[in-house]
N, C-alpha and C positions, 0 to 999 in steps of 0.2 A: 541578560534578558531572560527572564522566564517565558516558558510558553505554556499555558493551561492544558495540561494531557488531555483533557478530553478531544483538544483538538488537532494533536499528532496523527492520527490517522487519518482524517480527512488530506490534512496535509504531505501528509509522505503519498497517499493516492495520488494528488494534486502533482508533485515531482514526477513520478513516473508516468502520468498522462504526458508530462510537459518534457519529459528525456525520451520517449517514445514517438513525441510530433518531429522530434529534433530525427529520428532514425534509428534507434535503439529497436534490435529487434523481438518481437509480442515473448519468445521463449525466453528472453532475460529479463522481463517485468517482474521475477518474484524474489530475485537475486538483487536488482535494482531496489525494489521495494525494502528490502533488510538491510542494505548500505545506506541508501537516505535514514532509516531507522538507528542505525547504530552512531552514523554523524549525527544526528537530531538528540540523539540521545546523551552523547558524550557532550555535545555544546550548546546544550540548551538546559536539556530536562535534570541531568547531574554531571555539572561541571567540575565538583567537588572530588566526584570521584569516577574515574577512568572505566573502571570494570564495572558496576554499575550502571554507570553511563548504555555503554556495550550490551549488558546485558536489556534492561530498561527497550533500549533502540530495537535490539533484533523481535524482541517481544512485540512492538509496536509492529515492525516491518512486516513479521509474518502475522500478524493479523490484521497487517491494509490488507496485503496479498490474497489472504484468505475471504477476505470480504468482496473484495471486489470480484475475484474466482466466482465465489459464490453466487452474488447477485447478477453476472453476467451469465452464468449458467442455467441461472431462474430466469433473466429474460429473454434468453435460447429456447428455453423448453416452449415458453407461453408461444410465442412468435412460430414454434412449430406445429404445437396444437391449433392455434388458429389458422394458417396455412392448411392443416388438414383435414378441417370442419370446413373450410370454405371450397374445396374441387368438389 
């Protein structure tokens, strides 16, 4: 089974939401993120080839990681400026 890159990261997010409701704690979400990436990577996206695979995966991993970083970080900041126009 293929799976359409474009939608690997949504997906590996989607895993670590779902290993972190399970107890997985918040400082190993980016570690988590790069392991579903490198398995996603080796059994989906290139099964053909191992190191590829791997690589492929951790690529994707750290850039769920980074995205989700990121735009939780943007909706920290907004949630705090408005807290601070409002006292």
């Amino acid at each position: 089974m293929r799976i359409n890159e474009t939608t690997v990261i949504p997906i590996i997010i989607a895993i670590v939401e779902l290993i972190k409701g399970i107890g997985l704690p918040r400082k190993f979400s980016a570690v988590a993120a790069v392991i579903a990436g490198a398995l996603i990577g080796i059994f989906f996206l290139e099964p053909q080839s191992f190191k590829l695979g791997i690589f492929k995966g951790i690529i994707y991993g750290l850039t769920a990681s980074g995205l989700y970083s990121g735009t939780k970080n943007v909706f920290e900041q907004v949630r705090t400026r408005r807290f601070r126009n409002n006292k």
